[in-house]
C-alpha positions in Angstrom: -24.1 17.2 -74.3 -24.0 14.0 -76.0 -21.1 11.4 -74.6 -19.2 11.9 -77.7 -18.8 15.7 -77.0 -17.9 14.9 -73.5 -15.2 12.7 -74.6 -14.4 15.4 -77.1 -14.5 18.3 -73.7 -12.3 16.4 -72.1 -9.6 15.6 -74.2 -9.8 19.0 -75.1 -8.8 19.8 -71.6 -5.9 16.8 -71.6 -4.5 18.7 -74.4 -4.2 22.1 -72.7 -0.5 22.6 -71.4 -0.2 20.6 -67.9 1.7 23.0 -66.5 -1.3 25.3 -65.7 -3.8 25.2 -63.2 -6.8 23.5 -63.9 -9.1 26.8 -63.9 -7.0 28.3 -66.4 -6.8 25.0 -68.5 -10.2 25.0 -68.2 -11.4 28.3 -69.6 -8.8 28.0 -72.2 -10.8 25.2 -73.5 -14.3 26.4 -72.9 -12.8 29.8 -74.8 -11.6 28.1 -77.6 -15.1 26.6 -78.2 -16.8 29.6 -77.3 -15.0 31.9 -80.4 -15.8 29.0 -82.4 -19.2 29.7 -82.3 -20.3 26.2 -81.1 -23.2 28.2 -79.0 -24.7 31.3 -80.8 -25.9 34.2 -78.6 -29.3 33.2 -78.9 -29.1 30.3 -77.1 -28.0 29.6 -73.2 -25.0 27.3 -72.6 -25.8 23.7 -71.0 -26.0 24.4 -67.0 -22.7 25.2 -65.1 -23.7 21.2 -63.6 -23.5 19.9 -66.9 -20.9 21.3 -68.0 -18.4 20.2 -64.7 -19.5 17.0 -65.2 -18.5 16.9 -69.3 -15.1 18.1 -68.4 -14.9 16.1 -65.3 -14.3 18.7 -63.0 -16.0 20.0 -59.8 -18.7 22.4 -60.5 -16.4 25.0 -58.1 -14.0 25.0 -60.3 -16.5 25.6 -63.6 -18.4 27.6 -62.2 -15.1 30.4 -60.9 -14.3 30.0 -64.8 -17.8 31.2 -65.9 -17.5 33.7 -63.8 -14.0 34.6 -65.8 -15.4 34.9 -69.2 -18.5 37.2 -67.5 -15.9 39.5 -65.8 -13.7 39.5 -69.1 -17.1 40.3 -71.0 -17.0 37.3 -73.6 -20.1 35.9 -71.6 -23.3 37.2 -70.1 -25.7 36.4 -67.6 -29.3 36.7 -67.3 -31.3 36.5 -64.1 -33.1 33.4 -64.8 -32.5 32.7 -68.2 -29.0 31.2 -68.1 -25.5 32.2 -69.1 -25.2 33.3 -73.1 -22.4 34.5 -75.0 -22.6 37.8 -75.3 -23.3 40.3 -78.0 -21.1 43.6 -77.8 -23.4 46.7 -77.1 -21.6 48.8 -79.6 -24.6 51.7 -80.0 -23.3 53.7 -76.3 -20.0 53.9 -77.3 -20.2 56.7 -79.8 -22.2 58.7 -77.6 -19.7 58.4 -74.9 -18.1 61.1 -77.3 -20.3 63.0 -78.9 -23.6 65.2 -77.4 -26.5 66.4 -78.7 -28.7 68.8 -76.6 -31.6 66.3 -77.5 -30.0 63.2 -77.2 -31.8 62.3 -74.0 -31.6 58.2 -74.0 -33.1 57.9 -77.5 -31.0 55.8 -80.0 -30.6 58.1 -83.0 -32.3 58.0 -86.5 -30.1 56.5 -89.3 -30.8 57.5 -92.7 -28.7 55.5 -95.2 -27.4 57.4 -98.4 -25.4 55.6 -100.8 -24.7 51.5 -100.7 -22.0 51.1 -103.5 -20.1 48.0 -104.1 -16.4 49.1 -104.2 -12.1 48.0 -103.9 -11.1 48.3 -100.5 -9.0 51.5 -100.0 -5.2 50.0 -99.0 -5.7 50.9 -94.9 -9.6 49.6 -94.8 -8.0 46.2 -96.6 -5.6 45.9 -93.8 -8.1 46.8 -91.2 -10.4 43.6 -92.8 -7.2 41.2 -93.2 -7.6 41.9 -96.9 -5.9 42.5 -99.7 -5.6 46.1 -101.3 -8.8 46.5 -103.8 -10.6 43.7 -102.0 -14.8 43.8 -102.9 -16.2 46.0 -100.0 -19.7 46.6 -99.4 -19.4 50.3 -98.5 -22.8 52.2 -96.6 -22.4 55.9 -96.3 -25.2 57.5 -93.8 -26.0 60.0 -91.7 -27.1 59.8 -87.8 -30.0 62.0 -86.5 -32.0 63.6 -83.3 -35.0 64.9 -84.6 -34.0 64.8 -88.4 -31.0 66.9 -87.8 -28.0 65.4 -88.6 -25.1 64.9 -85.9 -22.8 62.2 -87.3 -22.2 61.3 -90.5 -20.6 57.3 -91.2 -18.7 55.5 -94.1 -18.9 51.7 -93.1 -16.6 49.0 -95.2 -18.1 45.5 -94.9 -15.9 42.7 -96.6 -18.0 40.7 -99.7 -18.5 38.3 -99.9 -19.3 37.6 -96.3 -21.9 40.2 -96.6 -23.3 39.9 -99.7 -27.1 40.1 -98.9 -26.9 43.3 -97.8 -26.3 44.4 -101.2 -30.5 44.0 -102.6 -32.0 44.0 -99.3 -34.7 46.5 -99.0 -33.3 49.5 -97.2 -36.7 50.1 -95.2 -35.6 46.4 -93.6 -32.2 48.3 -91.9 -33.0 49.8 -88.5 -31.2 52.7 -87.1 -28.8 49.5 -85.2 -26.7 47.7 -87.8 -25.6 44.8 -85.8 -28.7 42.8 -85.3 -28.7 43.4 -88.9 -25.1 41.5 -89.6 -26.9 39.0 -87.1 -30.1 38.4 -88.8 -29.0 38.5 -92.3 -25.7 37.7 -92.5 -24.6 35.5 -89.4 -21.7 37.8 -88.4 -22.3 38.1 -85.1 -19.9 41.5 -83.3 -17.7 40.3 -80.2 -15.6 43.5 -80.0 -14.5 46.3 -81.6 -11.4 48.5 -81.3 -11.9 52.5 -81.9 -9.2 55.5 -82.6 -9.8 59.1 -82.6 -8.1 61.8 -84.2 -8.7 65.2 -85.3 -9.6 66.3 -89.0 -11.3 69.8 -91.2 -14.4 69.6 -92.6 -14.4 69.1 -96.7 -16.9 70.2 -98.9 -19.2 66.5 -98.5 -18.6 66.6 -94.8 -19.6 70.0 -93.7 -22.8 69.9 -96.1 -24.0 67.2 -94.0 -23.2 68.3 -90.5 -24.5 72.3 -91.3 -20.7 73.4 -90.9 -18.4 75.1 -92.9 -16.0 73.8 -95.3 -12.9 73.4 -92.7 -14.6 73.3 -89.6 -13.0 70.8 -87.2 -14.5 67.5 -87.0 -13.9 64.5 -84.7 -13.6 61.0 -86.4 -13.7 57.8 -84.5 -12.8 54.9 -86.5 -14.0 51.3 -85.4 -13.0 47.7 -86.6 -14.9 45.4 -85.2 -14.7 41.7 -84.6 -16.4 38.8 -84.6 -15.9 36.2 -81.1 -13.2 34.5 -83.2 -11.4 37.5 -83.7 -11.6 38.3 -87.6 -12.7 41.6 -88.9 -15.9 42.1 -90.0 -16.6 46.1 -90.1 -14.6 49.3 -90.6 -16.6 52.5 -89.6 -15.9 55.5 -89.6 -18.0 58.1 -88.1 -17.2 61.9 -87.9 -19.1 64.8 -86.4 -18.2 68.1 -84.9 -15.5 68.9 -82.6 -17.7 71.2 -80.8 -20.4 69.0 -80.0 -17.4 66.2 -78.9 -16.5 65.6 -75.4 -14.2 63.2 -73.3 -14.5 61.5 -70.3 -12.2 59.0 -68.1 -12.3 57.7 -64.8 -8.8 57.8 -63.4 -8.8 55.0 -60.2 
């Protein structure tokens, strides 16, 4: 870090309220700048010594507020390649829920169908911190295990943060959308927040999963965020209540 960003680290740290302890001054500051995106996933942050010595404190002290962010999952380490911030590994969650009797360990297939430019409904607007009829980008597409379909998806994506998803060569989206908004897009997935409720099967739906019109059907509805905390995605997924199941550890 250059001596201008350590002056800039520490007053940072000055300007945190004084009436907290250090540690939690500390990783107030070093939060703020990580949500800022001053250090992008794929690079590590400066050493824990470096670091102590641009906020002038004792590398105990950074080091126990590292440790922080990794418990409280905003930050990742990796045996000998550093400390990163870290991505959110959003592709387990669904299949917390749902089962296949070939799902095995395999990530399933993704097959996209429709990619329609569109006004955001009213409750995908306020999902996105948008207004009603905002420019969506919305993908429609169905999950697979050995080309049978399990889950079927309608994703909102606000425009025009994502608007190079719009030509791009479907063949150049893998069956993981994330490293897509990565790669393309910079939008980079910290966290997401999921609800579940029960609805029937309509005539679209139920063509999809092999069902009949009315069957019951699980949906699971994601908005996910970026490190900051602004919405990037709304996602809805839906797939049979008989293949759903769910599963808490009570401590």
């Amino acid at each position: 870090m250059s001596s201008s960003s350590a002056k800039a680290a520490r007053e940072a740290l000055a300007a945190m309220d004084p009436r907290l302890p250090l540690h939690a001054r500390l990783r107030e500051a070093l939060t703020e700048r990580l949500r800022g995106g001053e250090w992008p996933p794929t690079e590590p942050l400066p050493a824990e010594a470096e670091l102590a010595q641009d906020y002038g404190v004792s590398l105990g002290t950074m080091r126990r507020v590292l440790t922080d962010l990794v418990d409280e999952g905003l930050l990742e380490r990796r045996q000998g390649n550093g400390t990163y911030l870290r991505r959110m590994q959003a592709q387990n969650s669904l299949f917390r829920f749902f089962r296949h009797y070939r799902q095995g360990d395999q990530v399933p297939a993704s097959r996209i169908l429709a990619r329609e430019t569109e006004p955001a409904p009213a409750d995908v607007a306020n999902a996105l911190g948008e207004r009603t009829g905002a420019r969506t980008l919305r993908l429609h597409r169905v999950r697979l295990y050995d080309g049978e379909p399990f889950l079927v998806e309608d994703i909102w994506l606000p425009l025009p943060t994502f608007e190079r998803l719009r030509d791009v060569d479907l063949d150049q989206i893998g069956d993981l959308l994330y490293p897509v908004y990565e790669q393309l897009c910079g939008q980079i997935v910290g966290s997401a927040d999921e609800e579940l409720w029960v609805e029937l099967a309509d005539g679209r739906i139920a063509e999809l999963l092999g069902c009949s019109s009315g069957e019951p059907v699980v949906v699971v509805e994601r908005v996910a965020r970026t490190h900051s905390g602004t919405p990037v995605e709304v996602r809805r997924s839906r797939g049979l209540a008989s293949t759903f199941r769910y599963r808490v550890e009570i401590h």
